[in-house]
C-alpha positions in Angstrom: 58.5 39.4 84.7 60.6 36.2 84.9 62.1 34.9 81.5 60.9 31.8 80.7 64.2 28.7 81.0 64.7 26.2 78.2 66.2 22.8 79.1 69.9 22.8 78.7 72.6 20.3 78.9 75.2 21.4 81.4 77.5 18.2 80.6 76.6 19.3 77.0 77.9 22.8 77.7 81.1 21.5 79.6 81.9 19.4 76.6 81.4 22.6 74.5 84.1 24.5 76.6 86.8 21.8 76.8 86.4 21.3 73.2 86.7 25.0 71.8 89.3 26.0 74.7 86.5 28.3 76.9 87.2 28.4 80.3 84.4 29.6 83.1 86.3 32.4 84.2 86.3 34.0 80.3 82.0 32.5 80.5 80.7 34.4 83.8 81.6 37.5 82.9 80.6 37.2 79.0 77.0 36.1 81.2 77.5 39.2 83.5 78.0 37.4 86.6 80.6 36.1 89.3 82.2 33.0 89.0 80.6 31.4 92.5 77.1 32.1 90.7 78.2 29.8 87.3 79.7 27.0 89.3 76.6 26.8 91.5 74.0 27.3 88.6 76.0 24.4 86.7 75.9 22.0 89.7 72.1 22.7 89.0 72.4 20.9 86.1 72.3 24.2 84.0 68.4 24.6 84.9 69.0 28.0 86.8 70.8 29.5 84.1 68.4 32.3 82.8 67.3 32.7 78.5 69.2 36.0 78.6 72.2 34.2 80.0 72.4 31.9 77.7 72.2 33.9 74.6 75.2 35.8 76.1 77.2 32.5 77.0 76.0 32.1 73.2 77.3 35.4 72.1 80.4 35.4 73.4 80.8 31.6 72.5 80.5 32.5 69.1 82.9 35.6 69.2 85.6 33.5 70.8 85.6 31.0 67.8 85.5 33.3 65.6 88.8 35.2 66.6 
């Protein structure tokens, strides 16, 4: 069954990053994949990314800060 995508902002999400001091290489992993796979899903405007990875970008976003 494929999880159903919501629209996301991938300039949104870069903002997000530089703001908060997350880099890509500490975000792929956090999403369980390589780093190839982030920079091409985010040249995709973010629309490949998949529900389940963006509650771990999400996850881990919210561990980070809270360090």
């Amino acid at each position: 069954m494929q999880e159903r995508r919501e629209d996301m902002n991938a300039e949104k999400l870069k903002g997000y990053m530089k703001q908060n001091g997350i880099s890509p290489e500490e975000l792929a992993p956090a999403a369980n994949m390589d780093i190839s796979t982030w920079y091409r899903k985010l040249q995709k405007h973010g629309d490949s990314f998949t529900v389940k990875e963006m509650n771990e970008i999400i996850l881990f976003s919210k561990m980070k800060l809270s360090d």
